[in-house]
PANU-713011 format. One line per 8 residues: their letters; for each residue x, y, z of C-alpha. Coordinates in steps of 0.5 Angstrom, whole numbers, plus 500, padded with zeros to 3 digits. Example, Ala and Ser with C-alpha at 12.3 -4.5 7.8 and 13.67 -1.06 7.14 Angstrom:
2
as	525,491,516 | 527,498,514
END
This chain:
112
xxxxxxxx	500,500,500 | 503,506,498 | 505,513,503 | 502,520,504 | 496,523,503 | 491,521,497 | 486,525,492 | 481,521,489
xxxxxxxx	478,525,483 | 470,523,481 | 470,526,474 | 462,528,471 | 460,528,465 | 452,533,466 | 447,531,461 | 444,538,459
xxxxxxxx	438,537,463 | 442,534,470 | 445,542,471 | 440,543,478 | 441,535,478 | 448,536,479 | 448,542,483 | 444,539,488
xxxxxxxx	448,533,488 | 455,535,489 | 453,539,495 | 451,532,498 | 457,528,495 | 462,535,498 | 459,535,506 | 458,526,505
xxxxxxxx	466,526,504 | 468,531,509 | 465,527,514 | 469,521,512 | 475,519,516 | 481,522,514 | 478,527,510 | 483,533,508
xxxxxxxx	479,538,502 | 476,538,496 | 477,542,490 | 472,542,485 | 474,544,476 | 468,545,471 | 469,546,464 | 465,548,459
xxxxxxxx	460,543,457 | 458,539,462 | 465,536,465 | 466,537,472 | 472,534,476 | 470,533,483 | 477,532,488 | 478,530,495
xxxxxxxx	483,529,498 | 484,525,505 | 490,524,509 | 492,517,508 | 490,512,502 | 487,508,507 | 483,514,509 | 481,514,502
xxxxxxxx	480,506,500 | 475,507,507 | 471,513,503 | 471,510,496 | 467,502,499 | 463,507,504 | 455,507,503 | 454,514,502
xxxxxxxx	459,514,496 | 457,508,493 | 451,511,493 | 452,517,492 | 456,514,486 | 449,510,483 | 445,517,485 | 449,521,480
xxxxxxxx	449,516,474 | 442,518,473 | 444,525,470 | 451,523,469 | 457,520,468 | 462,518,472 | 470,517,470 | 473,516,478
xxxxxxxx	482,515,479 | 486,516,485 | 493,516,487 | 496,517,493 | 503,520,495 | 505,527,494 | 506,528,488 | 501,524,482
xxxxxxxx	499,525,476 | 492,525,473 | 490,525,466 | 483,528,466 | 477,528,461 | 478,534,457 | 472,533,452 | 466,531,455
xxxxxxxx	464,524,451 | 456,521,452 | 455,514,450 | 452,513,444 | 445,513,445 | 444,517,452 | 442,524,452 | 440,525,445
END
């Protein structure tokens, strides 16, 4: 298991009709992170179109592997599925890199 802190980003791709969804939802994603064990901070990055990047951060990849198989995530995660599309990464240490969605993709078929 790796050492230092850990970041988790939860990449979303918004359906045009899902924007007040989102809103609603990142505010309950954003407040059930902070209160999980070994939370740090959260950052959030929107895009144009419809791609926002949510990013937390927490104290120990522990921490954030107990975030991630928690109810309120995997939850919230099936939550958001309904207005949106979820691309998730993590990485622990001091130093990571991410290689974020830069165009936001829909499925064939969804949304249309």
């Amino acid at each position: 298991m790796s050492v230092g802190p850990a970041t988790a980003i939860t990449s979303r791709v918004i359906s045009a009709v899902g924007a007040n969804a989102f809103e609603d939802w990142a505010t309950r994603f954003d407040g059930a992170a902070r209160q999980a064990q070994g939370h740090r901070a959260d950052v959030r990055l929107e895009q144009p179109g419809g791609l926002v990047h949510l990013i937390c951060h927490f104290e120990t990849q522990e921490h954030l592997a107990t975030w991630e198989a928690s109810g309120a995530f995997t939850s919230l995660s099936r939550d958001g599925d309904a207005f949106s599309i979820q691309h998730h990464q993590a990485a622990t240490g001091d130093l990571v890199r991410f290689r974020l969605p830069s165009v936001p993709t829909r499925p064939a078929g969804r949304w249309c």
